[in-house]
Backbone as numpy.savetxt, mean C-alpha at the origin, in Angstrom:
# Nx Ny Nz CAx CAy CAz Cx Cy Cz
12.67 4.17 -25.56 13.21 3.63 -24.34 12.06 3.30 -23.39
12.22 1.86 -22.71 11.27 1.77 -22.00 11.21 2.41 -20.21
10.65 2.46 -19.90 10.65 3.18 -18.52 11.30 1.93 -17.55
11.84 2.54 -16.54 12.66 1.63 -15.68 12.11 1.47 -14.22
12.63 0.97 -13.29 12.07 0.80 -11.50 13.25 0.86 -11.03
13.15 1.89 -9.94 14.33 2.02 -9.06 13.76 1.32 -7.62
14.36 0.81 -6.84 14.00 0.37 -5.16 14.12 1.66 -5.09
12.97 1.95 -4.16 13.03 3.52 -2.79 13.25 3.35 -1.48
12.00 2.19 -1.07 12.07 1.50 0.21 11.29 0.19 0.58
11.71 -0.52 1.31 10.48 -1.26 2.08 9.61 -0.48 3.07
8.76 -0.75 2.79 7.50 -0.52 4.63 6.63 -2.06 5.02
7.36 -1.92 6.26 6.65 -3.38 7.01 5.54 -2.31 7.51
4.03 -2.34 7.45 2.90 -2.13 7.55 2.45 -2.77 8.47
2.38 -2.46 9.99 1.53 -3.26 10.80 -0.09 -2.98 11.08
-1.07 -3.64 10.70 -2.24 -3.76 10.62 -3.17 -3.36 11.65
-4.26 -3.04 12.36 -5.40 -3.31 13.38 -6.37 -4.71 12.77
-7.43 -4.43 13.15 -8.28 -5.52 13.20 -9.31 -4.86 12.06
-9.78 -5.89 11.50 -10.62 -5.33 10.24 -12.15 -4.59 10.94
-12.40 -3.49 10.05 -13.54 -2.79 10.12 -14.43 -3.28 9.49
-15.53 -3.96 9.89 -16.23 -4.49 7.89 -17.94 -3.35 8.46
-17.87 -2.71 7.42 -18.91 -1.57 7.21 -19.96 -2.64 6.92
-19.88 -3.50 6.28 -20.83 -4.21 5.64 -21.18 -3.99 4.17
-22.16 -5.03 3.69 -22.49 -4.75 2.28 -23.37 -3.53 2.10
-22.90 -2.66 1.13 -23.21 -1.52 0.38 -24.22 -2.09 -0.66
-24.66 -0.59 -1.32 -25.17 -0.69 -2.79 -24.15 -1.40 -3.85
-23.04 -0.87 -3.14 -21.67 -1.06 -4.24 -21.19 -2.39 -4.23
-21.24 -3.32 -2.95 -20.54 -4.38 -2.51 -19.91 -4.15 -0.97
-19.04 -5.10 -0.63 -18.61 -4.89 1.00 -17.37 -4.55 1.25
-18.17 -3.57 2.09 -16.80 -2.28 2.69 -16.65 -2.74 3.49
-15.29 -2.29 4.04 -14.13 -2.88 4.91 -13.25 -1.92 4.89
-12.44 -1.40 6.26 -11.53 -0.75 6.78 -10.43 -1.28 7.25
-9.34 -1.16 6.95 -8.54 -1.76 7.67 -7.13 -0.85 8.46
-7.23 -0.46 9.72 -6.37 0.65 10.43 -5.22 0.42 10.05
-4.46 1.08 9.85 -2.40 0.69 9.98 -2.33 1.89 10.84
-1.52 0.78 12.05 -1.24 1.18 13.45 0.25 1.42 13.39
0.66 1.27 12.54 2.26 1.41 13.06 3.38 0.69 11.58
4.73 0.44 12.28 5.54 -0.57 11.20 6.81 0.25 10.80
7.88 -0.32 10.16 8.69 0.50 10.45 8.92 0.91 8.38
9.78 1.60 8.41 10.53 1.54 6.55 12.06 1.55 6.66
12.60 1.08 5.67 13.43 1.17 4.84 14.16 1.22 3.77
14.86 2.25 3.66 15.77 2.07 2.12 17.30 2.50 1.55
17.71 2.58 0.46 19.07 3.13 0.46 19.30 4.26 1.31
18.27 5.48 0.96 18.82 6.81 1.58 17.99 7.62 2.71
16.73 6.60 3.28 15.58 7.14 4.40 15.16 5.96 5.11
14.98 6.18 6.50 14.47 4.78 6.97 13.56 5.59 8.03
12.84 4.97 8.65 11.99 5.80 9.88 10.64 4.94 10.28
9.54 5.17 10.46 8.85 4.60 11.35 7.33 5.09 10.57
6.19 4.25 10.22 5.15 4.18 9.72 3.89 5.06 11.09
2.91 5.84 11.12 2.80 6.11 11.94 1.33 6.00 12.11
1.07 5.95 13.47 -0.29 4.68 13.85 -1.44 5.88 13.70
-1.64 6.45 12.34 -2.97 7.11 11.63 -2.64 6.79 9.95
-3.86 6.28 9.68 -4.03 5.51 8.36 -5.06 4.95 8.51
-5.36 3.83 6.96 -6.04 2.82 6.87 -6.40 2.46 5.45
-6.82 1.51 5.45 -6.59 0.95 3.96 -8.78 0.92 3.56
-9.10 1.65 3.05 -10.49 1.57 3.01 -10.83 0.91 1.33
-11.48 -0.42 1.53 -11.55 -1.57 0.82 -13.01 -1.66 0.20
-13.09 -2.14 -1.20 -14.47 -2.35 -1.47 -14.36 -4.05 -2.51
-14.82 -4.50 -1.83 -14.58 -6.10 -2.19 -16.42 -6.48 -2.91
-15.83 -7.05 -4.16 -17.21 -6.88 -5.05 -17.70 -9.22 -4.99
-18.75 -9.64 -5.17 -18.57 -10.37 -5.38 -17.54 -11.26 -6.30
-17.39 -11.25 -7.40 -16.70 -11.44 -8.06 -15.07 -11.57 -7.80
-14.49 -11.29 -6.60 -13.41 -11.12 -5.99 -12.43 -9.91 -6.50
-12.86 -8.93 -7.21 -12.40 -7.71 -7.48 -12.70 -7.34 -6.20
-11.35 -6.54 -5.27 -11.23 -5.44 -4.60 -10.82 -4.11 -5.08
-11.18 -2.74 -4.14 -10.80 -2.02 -4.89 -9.99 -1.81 -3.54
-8.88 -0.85 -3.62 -7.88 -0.48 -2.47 -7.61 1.04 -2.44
-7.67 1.77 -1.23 -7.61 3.01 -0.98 -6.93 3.24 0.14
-5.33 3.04 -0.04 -5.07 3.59 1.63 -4.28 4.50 1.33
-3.97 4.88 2.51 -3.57 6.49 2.78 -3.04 6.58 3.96
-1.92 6.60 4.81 -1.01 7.03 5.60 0.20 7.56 5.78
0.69 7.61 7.22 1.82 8.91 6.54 3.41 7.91 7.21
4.59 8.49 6.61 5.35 8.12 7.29 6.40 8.93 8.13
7.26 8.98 9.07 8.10 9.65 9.61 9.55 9.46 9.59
10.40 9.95 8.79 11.78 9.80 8.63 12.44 9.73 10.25
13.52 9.40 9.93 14.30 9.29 10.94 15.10 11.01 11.47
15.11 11.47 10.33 15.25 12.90 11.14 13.92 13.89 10.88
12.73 13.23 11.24 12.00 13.78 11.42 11.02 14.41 10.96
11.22 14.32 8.93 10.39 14.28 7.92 9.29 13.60 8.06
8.10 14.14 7.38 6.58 13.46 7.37 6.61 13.25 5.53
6.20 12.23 5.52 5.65 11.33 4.01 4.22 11.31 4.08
3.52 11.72 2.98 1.94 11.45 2.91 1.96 10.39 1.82
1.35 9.23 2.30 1.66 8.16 1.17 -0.15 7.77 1.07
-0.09 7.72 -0.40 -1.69 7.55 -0.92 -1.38 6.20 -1.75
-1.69 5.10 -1.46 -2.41 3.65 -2.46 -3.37 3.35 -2.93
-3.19 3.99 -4.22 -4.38 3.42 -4.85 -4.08 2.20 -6.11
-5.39 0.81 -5.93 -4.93 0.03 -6.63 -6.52 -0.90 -6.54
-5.60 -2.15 -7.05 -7.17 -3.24 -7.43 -6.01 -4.41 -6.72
-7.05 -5.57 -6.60 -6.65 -7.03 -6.66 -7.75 -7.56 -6.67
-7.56 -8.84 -7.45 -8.17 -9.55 -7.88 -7.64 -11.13 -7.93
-8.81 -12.29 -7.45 -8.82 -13.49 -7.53 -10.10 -14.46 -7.52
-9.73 -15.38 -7.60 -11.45 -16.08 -7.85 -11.52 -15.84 -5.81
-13.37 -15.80 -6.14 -13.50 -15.67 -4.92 -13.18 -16.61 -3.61
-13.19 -17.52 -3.98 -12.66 -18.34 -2.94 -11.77 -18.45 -2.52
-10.51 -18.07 -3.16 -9.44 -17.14 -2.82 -9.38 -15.91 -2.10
-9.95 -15.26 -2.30 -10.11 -14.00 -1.84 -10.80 -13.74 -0.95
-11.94 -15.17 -0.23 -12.68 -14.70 0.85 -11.79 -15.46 2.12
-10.65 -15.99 1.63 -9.64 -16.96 2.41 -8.54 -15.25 3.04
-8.48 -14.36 2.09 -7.61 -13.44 1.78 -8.28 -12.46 3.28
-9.49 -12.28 2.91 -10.42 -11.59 3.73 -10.44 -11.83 5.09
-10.22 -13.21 5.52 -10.37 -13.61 6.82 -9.04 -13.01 7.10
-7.96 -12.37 6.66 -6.50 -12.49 7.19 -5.59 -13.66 6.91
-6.04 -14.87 6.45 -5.07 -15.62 6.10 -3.82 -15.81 5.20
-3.21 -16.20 5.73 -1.56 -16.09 4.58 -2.17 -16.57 3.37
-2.29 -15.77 2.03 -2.57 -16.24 0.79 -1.18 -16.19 -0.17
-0.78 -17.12 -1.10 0.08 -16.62 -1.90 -0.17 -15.53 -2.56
0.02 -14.12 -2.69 -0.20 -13.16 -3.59 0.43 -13.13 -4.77
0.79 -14.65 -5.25 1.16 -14.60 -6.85 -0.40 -15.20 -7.35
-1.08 -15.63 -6.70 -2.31 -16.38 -7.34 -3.39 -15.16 -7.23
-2.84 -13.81 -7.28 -3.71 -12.87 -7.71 -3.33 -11.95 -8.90
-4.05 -11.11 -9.63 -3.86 -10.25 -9.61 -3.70 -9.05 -9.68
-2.92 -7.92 -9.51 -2.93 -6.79 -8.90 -2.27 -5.74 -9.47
-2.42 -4.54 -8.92 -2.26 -3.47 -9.69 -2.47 -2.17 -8.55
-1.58 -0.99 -9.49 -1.65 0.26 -8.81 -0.89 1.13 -9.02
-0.82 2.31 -7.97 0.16 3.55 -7.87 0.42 3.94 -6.70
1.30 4.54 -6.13 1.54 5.16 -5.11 2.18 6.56 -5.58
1.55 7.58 -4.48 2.20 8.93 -4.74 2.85 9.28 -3.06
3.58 9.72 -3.50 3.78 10.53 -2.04 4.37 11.88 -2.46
3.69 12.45 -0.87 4.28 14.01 -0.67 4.54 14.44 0.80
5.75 15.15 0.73 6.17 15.78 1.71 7.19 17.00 1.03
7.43 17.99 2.47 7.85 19.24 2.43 8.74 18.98 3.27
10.00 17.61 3.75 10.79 17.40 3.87 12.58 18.08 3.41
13.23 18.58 3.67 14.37 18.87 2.80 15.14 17.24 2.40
15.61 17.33 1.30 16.15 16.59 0.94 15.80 15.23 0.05
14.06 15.19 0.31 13.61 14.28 0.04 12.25 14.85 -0.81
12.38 16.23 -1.33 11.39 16.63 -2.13 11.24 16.21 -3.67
12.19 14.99 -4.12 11.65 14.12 -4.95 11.16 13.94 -5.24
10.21 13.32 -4.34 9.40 12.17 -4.30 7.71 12.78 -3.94
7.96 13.81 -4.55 6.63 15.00 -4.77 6.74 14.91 -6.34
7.63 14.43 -7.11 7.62 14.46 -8.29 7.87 13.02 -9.14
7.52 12.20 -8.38 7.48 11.25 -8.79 6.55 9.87 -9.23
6.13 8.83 -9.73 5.36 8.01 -9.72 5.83 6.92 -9.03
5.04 6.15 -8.29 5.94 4.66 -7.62 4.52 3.33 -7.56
5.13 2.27 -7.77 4.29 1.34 -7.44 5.02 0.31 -6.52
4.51 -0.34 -6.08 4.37 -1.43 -5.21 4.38 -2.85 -5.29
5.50 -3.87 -5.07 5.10 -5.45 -4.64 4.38 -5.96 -3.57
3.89 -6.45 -3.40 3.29 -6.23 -2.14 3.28 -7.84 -1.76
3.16 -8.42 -0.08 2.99 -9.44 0.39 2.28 -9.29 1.88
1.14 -10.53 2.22 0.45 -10.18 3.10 0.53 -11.06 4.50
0.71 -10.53 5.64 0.32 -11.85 6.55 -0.70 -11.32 7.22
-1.17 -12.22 8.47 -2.55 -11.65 9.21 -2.59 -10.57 9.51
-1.85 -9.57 9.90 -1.61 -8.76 11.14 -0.42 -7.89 9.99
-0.05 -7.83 8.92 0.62 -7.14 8.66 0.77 -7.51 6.82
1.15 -5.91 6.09 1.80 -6.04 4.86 3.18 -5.69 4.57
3.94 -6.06 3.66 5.23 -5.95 3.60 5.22 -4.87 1.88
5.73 -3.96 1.49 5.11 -3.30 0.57 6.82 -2.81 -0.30
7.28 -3.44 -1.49 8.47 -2.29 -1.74 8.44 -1.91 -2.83
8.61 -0.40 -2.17 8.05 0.80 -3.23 9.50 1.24 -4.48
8.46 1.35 -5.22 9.56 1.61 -6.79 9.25 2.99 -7.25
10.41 3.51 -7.22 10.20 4.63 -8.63 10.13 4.35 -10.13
9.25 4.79 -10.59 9.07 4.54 -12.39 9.79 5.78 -13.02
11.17 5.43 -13.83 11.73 6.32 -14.02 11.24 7.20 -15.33
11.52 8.27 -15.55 10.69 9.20 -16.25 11.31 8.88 -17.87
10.76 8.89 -18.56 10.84 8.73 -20.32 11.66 10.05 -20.41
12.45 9.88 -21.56 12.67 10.95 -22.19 12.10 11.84 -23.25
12.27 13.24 -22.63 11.47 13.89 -23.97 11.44 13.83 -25.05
């Protein structure tokens, strides 16, 4: 049996202004804050909360690597620790269009990843046991992200 995707939620991701560390040994680092944004889904909705950031390593070649990490806040008051880790990839000229913030199609990349989350929430301690990935779509100032559960194989 092959493994399945459940919807969990959307998160509209609202952005800050890019950090660029500059070029490394590795290639060029870049920060990018998430200030805020709200979520939704069948059974939790609540509010993205303005500590995070998406810490980026963009190689010539237009391989990025992606590392963000923020938390979210249920509506009754639960905390989510949500960790992204992933890649994208496009020819660079694409991707240095991507870089400035501009609306890129994100089918002309592509991409990959995982998301974990954890919280000590009641009701929603699931999702401490679970795997999820991500569609993702970008505008200047914000990402739109909806998260999937990968349902578990049988023994």
């Amino acid at each position: 049996m092959e493994p399945g995707l459940t919807f969990v939620l959307k998160a509209n991701v609202e952005l800050g202004p890019v950090q660029m560390i500059g070029r490394t040994s590795k290639g060029l680092r870049r920060i990018i804050p998430i200030v805020g944004g709200t979520f939704a889904g069948p059974d939790l909705r609540g509010t993205v909360l303005n500590f995070g950031a998406d810490w980026q390593m963009i190689y010539d070649n237009g391989y990025m690597e992606l590392d963000a990490r923020y938390t979210l806040q249920t509506d009754a008051g639960g905390l989510i620790y949500v960790s992204n880790i992933g890649f994208r990839y496009g020819p660079p000229e694409l991707a240095a269009r991507f870089a400035t913030g501009e609306a890129v199609d994100m089918s002309l990349f592509r991409a990959g990843g995982k998301a974990t989350f954890e919280t000590g929430a009641p009701g929603i301690e699931w999702m401490n046991y679970r795997t999820f990935i991500a569609k993702t779509s970008r505008a200047k100032s914000s990402i739109e992200l909806d998260f999937y559960a990968v349902s578990e194989l049988p023994a």
